[in-house]
N, C-alpha and C positions, 0 to 999 in steps of 0.2 A: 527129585534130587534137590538137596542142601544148596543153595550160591554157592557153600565153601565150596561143596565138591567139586561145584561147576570151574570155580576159577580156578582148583587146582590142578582140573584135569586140562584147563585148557592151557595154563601155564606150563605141564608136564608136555603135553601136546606141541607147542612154541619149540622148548626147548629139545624133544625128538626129532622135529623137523629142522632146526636149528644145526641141530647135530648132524642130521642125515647133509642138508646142503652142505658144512663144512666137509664130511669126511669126500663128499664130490669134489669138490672144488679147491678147498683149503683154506689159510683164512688170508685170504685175497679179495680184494675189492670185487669180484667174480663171485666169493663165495658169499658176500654179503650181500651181495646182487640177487644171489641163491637164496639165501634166507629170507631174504625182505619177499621175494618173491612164492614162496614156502607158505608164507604168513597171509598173505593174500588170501589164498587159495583154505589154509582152514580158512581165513575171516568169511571166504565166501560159504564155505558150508554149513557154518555158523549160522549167518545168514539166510539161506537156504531154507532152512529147517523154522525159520521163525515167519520168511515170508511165506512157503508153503504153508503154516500150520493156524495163522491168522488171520481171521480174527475167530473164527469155525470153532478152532482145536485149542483154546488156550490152557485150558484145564491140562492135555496131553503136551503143549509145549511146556507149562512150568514139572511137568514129569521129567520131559528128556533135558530142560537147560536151568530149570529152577523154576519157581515165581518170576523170579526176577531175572528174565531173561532177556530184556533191552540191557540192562548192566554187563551181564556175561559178553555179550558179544562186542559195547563199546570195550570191554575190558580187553579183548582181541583183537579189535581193531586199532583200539591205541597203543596197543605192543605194536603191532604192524608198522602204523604210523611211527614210533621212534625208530624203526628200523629204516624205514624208508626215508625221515629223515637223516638218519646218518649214513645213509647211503648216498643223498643227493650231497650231503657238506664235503664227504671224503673224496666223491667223483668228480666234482665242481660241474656236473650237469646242467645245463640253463632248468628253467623252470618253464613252461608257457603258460602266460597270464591267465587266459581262460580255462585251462584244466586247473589250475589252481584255486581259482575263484569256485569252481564248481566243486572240488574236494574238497576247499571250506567249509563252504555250505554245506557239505554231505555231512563233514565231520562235524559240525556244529549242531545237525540234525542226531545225529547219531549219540552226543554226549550229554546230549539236551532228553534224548528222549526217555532216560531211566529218571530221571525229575519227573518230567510229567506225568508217568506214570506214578510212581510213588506218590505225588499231590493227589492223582485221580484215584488211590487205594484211600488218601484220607481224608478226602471229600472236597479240595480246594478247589480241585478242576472239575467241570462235571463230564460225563459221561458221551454226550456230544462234544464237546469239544477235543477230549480224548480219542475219540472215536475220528474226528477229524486229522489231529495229528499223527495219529497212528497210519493211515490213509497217506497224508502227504510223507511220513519218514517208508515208510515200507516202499514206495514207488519211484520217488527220488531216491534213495537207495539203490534202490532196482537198477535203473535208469546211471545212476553211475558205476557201477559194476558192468553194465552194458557197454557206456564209453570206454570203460576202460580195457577191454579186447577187441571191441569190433575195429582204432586203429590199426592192432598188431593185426591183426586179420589181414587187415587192407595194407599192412607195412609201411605205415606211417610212423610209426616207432620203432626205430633200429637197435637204438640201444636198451632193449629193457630185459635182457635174455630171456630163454628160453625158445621155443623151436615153432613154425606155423602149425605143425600139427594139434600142440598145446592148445595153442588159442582159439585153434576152429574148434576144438572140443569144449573148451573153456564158454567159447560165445554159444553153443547151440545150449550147453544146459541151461546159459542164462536165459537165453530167447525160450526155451522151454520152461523155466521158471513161470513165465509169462504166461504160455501155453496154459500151464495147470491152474493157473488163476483166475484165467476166463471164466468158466461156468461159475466160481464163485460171482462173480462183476456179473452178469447173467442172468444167473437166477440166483440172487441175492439172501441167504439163509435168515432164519429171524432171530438168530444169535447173534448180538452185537460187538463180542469182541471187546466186551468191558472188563474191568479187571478183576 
């Protein structure tokens, strides 16, 4: 697949789910609650598909999300991210210092990582190092996707809608994420996931 197609499908994508939360909700601070929460959930399967399929399958990830498929998914994530920012200004929600500091980081991994790739397709970065960074953004990533259901889980987060059942669904694919990644961490393929 083209990037174009990627980002347009993912942009048509945003804006079905967009719509779908609205017509639940309506456009109430509820239903933006709905959307931002909508957005998440592609960003995770977004996600999903590039932590399963790397570093093994990268030839079959730039099939399904492009070449350039660190770009596609920050392109999804930082839709999400404006949404959730305008969810947190509308609502006047507190922030808590440490999930913020760790969604920084996430998202600074995240926006950073279609650079270092692109450097590593034109020889600035090399190959281990790449190889490295791909390693910490894929698990830190992981790892915040993780925090980010297992409080609803535990109903540490009240206001963030949606239902317990959601979330214990939401937390086991990500703990199974993790599952299918083992035998790769294991027994280690001689593909290195270079670009």
């Amino acid at each position: 697949m083209s990037v174009r197609n990627a980002v347009v499908l993912i942009v048509v994508l945003e804006l079905l789910s967009a719509a779908l939360a609205i017509s639940h909700f309506g456009y109430t601070l509820e239903g933006l609650l709905a959307v931002t929460r909508y957005s998440g959930r592609l960003s995770l399967a977004i996600f999903s598909i590039i932590f399963i399929l790397l570093p093994v399958h990268d030839q079959r990830l730039s099939a399904v999300l492009s070449s350039h498929y660190f770009l596609v998914f920050a392109i999804a994530h930082g839709i999400h991210l404006l949404q959730l920012l305008g969810f947190v200004y509308l609502s006047g929600n507190e922030l808590i210092p440490i999930r913020l500091a760790g969604g920084f980081l996430a998202y600074a991994f995240i926006f950073a990582m279609p650079v270092i790739h692109h450097y590593t397709k034109t020889g600035k970065v090399s190959d281990q190092k790449f190889r490295w960074a791909q390693s910490v953004y894929l698990y830190y990533v992981w790892f915040i996707f993780f925090m980010s259901y297992l409080p609803r889980v535990q109903g540490k987060l009240p206001n963030v809608g949606g239902n317990y059942s959601e979330f214990v669904v939401l937390l086991c694919w990500v703990c199974a994420l993790l599952g299918m990644k083992l035998p790769a961490l294991i027994f280690p393929s001689k593909r290195t996931g270079t670009p």
